[in-house]
N, C-alpha and C positions, 0 to 999 in steps of 0.2 A: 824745797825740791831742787834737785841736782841740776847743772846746763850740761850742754854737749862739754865732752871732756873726751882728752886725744891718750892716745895709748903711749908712753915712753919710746917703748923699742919695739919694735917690732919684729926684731929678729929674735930674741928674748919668748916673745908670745909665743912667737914659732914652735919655739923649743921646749916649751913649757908646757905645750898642746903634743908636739910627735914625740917627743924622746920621756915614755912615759916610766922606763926602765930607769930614769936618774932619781934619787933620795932625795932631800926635803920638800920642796914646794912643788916635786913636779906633779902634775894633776893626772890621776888614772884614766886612763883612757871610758871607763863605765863609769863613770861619776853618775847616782843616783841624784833625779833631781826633786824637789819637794813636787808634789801635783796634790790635787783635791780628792780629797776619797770618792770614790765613785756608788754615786745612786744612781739608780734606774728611772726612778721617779724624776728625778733634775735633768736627763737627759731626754726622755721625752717630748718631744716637738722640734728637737734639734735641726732636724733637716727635713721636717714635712713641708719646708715650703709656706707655711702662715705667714696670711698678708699683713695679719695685723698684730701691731705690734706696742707694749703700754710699758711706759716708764713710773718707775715708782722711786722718789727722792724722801727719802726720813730726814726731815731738818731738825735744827732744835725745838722749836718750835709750832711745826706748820710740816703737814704732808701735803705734798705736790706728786699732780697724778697727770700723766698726759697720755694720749690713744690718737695713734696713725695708721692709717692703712695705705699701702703701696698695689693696687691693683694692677700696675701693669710695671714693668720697667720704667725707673727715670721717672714716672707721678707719684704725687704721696697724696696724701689726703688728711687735713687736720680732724680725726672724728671727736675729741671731746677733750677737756682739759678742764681740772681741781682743784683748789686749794680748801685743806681741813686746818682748824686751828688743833695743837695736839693739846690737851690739860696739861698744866701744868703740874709737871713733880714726878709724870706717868714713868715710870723705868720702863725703857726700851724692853728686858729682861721677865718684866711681868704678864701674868697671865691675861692682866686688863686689859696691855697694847698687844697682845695679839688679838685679842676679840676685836677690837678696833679696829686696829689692819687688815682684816679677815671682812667684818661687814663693810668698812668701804670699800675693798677691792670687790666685794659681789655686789655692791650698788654700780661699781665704777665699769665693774667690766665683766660682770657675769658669772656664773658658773659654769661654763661651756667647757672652759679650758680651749676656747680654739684661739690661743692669741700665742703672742713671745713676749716674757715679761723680763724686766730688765732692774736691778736694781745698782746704786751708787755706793761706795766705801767711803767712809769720810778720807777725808783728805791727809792726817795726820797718821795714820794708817799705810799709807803707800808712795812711795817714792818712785817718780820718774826720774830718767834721765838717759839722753843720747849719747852713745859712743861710737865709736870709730875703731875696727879690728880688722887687721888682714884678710884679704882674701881667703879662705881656706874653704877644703872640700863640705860637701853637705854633712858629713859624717863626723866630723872637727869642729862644725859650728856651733853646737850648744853649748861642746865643754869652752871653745874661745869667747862665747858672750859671757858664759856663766864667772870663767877666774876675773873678766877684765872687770865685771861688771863689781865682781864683788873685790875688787881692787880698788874701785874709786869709791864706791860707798859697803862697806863692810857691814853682813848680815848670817844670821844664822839662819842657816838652809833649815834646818829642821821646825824653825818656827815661821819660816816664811816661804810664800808663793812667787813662782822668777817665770815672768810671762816676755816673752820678746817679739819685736816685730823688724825686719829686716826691710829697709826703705828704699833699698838701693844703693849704688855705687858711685862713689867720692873719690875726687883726685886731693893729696894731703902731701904736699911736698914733692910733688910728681910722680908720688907711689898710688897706687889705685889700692881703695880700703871700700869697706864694709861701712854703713851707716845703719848704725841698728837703735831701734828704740827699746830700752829695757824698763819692766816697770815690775817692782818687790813691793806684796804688802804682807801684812800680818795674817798667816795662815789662820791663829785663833779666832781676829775681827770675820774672816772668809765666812769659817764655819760657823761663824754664830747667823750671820745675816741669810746663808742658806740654810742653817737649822730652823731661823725662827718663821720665813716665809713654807718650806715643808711642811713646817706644823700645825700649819696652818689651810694645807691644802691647797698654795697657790705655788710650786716648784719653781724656781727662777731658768732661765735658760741661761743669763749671765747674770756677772757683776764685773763692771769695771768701774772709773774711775774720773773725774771729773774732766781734765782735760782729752780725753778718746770721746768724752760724749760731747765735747765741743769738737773737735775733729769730729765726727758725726755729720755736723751739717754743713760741713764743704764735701764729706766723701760722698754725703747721700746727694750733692747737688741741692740740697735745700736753699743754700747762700752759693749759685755762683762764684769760683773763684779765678776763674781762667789760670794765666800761667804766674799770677805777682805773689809776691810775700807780703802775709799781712800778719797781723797781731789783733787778738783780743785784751782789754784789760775789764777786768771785775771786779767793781768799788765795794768791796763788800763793810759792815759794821765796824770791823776789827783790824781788818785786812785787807787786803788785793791782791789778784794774781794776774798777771802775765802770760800770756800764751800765744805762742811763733805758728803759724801756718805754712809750707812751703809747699804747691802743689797741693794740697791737700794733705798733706804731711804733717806732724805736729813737731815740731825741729826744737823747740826749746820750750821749758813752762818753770816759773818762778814764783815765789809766792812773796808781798810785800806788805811786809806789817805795819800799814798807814792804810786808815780807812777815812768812813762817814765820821768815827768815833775822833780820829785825831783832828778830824775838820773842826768838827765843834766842840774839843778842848780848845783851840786855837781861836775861836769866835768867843767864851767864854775867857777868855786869857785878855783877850782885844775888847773886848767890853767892858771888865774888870778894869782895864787900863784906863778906856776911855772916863769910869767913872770918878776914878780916884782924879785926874787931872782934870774934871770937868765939861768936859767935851758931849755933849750928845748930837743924835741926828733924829729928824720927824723926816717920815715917807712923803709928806706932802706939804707945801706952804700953811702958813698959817697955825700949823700942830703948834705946840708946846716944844721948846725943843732945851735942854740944862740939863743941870745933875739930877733934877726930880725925874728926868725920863732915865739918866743912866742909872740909875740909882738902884734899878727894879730888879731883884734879884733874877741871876740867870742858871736853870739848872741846866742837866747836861739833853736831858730831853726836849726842855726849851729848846737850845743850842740845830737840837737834830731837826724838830720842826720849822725853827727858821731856814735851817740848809735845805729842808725839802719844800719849800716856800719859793726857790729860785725857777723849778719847773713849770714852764707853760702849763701844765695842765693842773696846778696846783690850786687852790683856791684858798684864799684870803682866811683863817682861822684869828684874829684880833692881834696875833703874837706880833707883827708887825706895827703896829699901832701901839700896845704896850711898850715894847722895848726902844720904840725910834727908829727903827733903823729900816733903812729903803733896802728895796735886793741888791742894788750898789755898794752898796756900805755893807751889805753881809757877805758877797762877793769880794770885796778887798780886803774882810775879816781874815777868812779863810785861805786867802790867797797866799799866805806863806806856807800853810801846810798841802793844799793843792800844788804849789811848786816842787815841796820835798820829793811827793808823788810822782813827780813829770821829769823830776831828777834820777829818779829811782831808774822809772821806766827809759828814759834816753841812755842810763851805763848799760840799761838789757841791751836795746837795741847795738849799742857803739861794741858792745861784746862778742855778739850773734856776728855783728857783718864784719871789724876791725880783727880783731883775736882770733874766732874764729875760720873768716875769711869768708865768709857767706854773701849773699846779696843783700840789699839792703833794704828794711821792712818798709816798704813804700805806704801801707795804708794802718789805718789802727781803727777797730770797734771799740766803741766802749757800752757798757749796760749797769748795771746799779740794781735796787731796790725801792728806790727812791727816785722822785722827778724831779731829779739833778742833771738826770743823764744829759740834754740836749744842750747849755748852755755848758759842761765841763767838757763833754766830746768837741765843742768848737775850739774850748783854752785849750786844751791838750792836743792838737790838731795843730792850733797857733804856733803854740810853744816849742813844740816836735817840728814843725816844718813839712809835715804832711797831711796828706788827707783825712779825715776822719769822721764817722758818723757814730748812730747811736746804732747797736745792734737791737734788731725789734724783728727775729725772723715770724715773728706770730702776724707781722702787720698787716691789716685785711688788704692793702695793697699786693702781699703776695699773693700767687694762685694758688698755692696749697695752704694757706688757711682758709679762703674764702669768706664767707660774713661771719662764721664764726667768733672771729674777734671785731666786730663791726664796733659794739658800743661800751670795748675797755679801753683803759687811760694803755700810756706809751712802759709807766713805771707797772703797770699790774700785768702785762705781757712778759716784761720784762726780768720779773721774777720766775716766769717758767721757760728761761732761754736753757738754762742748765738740764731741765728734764727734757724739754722738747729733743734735744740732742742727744741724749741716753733712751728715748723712744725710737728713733733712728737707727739706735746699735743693730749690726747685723754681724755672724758671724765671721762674714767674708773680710769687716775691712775692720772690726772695732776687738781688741784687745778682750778675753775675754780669763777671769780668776779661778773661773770653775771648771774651764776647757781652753785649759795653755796651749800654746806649740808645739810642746812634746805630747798634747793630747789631739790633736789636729794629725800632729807628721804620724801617731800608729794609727788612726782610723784610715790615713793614706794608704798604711802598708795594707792592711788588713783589705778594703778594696780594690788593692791590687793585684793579690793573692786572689780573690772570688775571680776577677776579673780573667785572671788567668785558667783557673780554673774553668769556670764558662765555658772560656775559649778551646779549651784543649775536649770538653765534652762536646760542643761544636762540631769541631775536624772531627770526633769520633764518629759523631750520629752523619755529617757527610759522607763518611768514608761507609759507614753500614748503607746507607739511603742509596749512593751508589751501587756498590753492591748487589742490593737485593733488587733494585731493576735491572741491572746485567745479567743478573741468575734469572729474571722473569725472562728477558727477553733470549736466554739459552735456551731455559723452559719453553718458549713456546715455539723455536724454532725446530727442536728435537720433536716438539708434539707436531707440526706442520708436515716434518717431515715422516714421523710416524704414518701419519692420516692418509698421505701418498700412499705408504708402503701397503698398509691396510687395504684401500682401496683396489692397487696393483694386484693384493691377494685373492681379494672379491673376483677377480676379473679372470682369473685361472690364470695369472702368471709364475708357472711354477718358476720360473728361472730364477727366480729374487728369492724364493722362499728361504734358501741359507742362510743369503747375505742379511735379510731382514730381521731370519731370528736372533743374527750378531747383534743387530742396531737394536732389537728389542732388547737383548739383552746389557747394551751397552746402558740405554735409556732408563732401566731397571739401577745399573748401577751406578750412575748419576745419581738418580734422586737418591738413592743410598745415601751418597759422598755431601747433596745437598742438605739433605735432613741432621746429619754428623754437624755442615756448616751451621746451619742454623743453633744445633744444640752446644755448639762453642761459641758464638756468638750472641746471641740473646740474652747472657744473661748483662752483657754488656750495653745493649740496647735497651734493655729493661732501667739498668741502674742510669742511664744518658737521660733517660724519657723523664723519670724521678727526679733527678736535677735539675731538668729544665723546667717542669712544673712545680718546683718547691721556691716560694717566696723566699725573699731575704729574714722575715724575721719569726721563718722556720727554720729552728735549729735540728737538726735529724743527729738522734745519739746512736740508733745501731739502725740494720740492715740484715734480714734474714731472708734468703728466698729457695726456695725449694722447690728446685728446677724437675724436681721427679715426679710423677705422680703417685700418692698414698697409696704406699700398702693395704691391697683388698681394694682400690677404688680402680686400678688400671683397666682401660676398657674405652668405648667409645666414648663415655662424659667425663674421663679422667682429668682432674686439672689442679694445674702445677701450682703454687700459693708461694705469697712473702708477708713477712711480717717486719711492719717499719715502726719503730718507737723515735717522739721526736717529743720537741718544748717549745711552744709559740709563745713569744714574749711582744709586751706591748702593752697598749692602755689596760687595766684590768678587766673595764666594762667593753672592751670588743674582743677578749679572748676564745670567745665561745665561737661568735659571729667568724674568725677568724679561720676555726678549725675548717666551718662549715664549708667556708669557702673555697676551703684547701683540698677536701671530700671530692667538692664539685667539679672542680679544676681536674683533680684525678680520674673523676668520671668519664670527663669527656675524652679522654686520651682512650686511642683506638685500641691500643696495648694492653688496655684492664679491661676485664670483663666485670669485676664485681671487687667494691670496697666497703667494710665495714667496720667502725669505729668500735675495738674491744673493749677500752673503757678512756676515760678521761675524766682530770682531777687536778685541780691546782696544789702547786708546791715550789719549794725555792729551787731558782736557777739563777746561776751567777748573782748571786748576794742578794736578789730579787724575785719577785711571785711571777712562776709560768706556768701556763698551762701544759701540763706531760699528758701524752696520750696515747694509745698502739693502735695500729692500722693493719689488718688481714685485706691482703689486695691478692686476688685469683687474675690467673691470665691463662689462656688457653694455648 
């Protein structure tokens, strides 16, 4: 994975982004960007607001399942957490590991469907990395993240996914830049991981990617982080990775090819040594201690057993006794390739703060697989000149675990630090492969537009509401004063009787003028009233209303009719429930007198199953 990387020129970018009329590299101003094809089904629950939320990590060997719920702002709540061993040889690909996947997730979390399910991409799949890009307008920025990004690391838009997140503003030379996180993976890896959870009947909400789901739990306040820079490292079999916190921020992630694995090549190398020259070591006085103890062959899984032997919570397996060697002595075995490691990680840090010109990473977590972690977080801690502890956000000391993890070791929490943190994604802060930035910035627009809309039916329906109580209160001052005149007549005043039959007849051609008003108006207030009682996830495709009443029906019970055809989209099993409600809503609006559902039938709308239906609404 890529570090922060600085942009050449900037004047250059500039020009590369406005002057879209120059020949070769200049970039079109509508550069099309890859996005995820769009289901129905994977975006459901998007923004219902569900508290709870369940990570699901496919390892090589082992699914990891974790389940939170956030009942209030700022609480979480640890509700359950899994690890399956997977068979061995299963292809991800086969119809076996989906039955699999499929029965643990409805052991693990129900068939409700009322959660947010979150899965991970592997690692070699998607490329992080920060950069730094001018200022530019809102309308300039995706094509400025998209060339710079694919400047520093080169990818084919058509096969891959370009999700970005903009972290704020950087001074770089005394010019004010853009700090944007970009992160590209494999559009193919996307779809396969949403195809095979679909297929299964569990839709993802997301998928991101390992270091957002460790930012995770500084954004979610899981781990406190106040205002310092910290670092994670991940001792993993093979590997470790590296990962920079700023603010909650994930500012840098690197990945280093020295693991558990190169520990105990190097305990097996040192043992080897120690045999051919003679040298052995007994754990305790009195042992046996010569070439008869070095002598005992070491394989590589020995090797790993004695490295996880060094953990407090580890317990005594003979291998210690076997081979000689005290945890001291397996400790100073390892000790040169644990150094390589702590060398590795000191050029990150001297890079982040020197080079790049950053602050300087005051603290470092470290976590593993193994019950290593506590005694190599102290060396690495030593060695670095900073603080550091063993990351264990599951530990019953915190208050959102609670006893739930009461009676596991430090190393078996430890291996669901990576999930627990991808159960935490929420759309708001965590990067997401199946709903980019560019899929986030049109539901903006598109919001915006209702929004406005609304608004503008609003001011209509004020402007008629006004209205018709100033016509009420015309109306009744014309009739008040009628009621006079009337009376005056009763009374033999002929004097008024001219002037009165003017004002009768004036009153007469009022409500003329009034009833015209009403029949230009209404049909306005009819269609104000429909809007405001029509849900968001009714879509209304026409609008007929037939302001006249039917030939052969004009008379005293004559009454004016519309017919509204529309498509309720949503879970498939509340589509019904949904019309119903929609009926009743309309019912009670004083403006209708009578609604009946013509017919209703499911069929596709917008690439997915809606319910389509027409509605005969009478108003008087």
């Amino acid at each position: 994975m890529s570090s922060s990387k600085e942009i050449s020129s900037t004047e250059k970018l500039l020009d590369l982004i406005r002057n879209d009329d120059q020949p070769g590299e200049t970039p079109d101003a509508s550069v099309t960007f890859p996005s995820k094809k769009t289901r129905k089904e994977n975006m459901q629950g998007l923004f219902t607001g569900k508290s709870v939320s369940v990570g699901v990590n496919i390892g090589h060997d082992e699914l990891k399942l974790v389940k939170v719920n956030q009942p209030s702002s700022g609480q979480w709540e640890l509700l359950d957490y899994k690890k399956v061993p997977i068979k061995a040889g299963m292809s991800r690909s086969s119809s076996e590991f989906a039955g699999f996947l499929k029965s643990e997730l409805t052991q693990f979390c129900g068939s409700g469907k009322i959660f947010n399910l979150w899965s991970l991409i592997q690692s070699d799949k998607v490329e992080v990395q920060n950069i730094r890009i001018p200022k530019v307008g809102k309308k300039q920025l995706k094509n400025a993240v998209y060339w710079t990004a694919k400047k520093n690391a080169p990818f084919d838009e058509e096969k891959t996914i370009l999700d970005f997140e903009v972290q704020g503003e950087v001074v770089e030379s005394g010019i004010r830049k853009l700090s944007v996180l970009v992160c590209t993976a494999s559009k193919r890896e996307t779809d396969k991981i949403e195809d095979l959870f679909s297929g299964i009947g569990f839709p993802l909400t997301g998928i991101t990617a390992i270091p957002f789901a460790m930012q995770n739990l500084f954004r979610a306040n899981w781990i406190p982080l106040d205002s310092q820079t910290v670092a994670t490292l991940y001792i993993g079999s093979d590997s470790s990775r590296i990962d920079i916190f700023s603010e909650g921020n994930l500012v840098m992630t690197r990945g280093i090819r020295a693991g558990v694995n190169s520990m105990a090549e190097s305990l097996m190398e040192e043992y080897a040594a120690a045999a051919v020259s003679g040298e052995g070591t007994a754990i305790s006085p009195g042992e046996e201690s010569g070439s008869g103890q070095a002598s005992t062959p070491m394989s590589l899984a020995d090797a790993k057993n004695l490295i996880s032997s060094l953990g407090s919570n580890s317990q005594p397996d003979g291998g210690n006794v076997r081979f000689g060697l005290s945890k001291e002595k397996i400790f100073e075995m390892i000790s040169s390739a644990l150094e390589r490691l702590v060398r590795q990680v000191e050029r990150t840090f001297e890079h982040y703060a020197v080079v790049l010109g950053n602050e300087s990473v005051s603290f470092i977590y470290v976590f593993c697989d193994m019950d290593i972690c506590m005694p190599m977080a102290d060396y690495i801690g030593g060695q670095l000149r900073i603080e550091s502890e063993v990351l264990d956000p599951m530990s019953p000391e915190n208050p959102f675990s609670g006893h739930i993890t009461s009676n596991t070791s430090v190393s078996h929490r430890a291996s669901f630090v990576s999930t627990l943190g991808l159960a935490l994604s929420d759309l708001s802060y965590t990067p997401n492969l199946i709903f980019t930035y560019s899929d986030k910035e049109k539901l903006k627009s598109i919001k915006s537009v209702n929004r406005v809309i609304v608004s503008a039916f609003a001011v209509i329906m004020l402007i008629l509401v006004g209205i018709f109580f100033w016509t009420g209160g015309v109306v009744d001052q014309k009739k008040t004063k009628l009621v006079g005149l009337e009376q005056q007549l009763k009374n033999g005043v002929q004097t008024i009787e001219i002037p009165a039959r003017a004002m009768i007849s004036k009153i007469r051609e009022n409500r003329l003028i009034l009833k015209k008003f009403k029949k230009r108006y209404f049909g306005i207030a009819v269609i104000g009233e429909l809007s405001k009682l029509t849900p968001e996830n009714v879509c209304l495709l026409s609008v007929k209303a037939n302001m006249e009443a039917t030939a052969g029906e004009k008379g005293k019970n004559s009454t004016e009719r519309m017919t509204v055809s529309g498509a309720i989209e949503g879970d498939p099993g509340s589509l019904e429930p949904a019309l119903a409600k929609y009926v009743f809503e309309l019912k009670k609006s004083p403006m209708f007198k009578k609604i009946a559902i013509d017919k209703s039938n499911r069929g596709p709308f917008h690439a997915s199953e809606a319910l389509h239906f027409t509605l005969h609404i009478d108003f008087t």
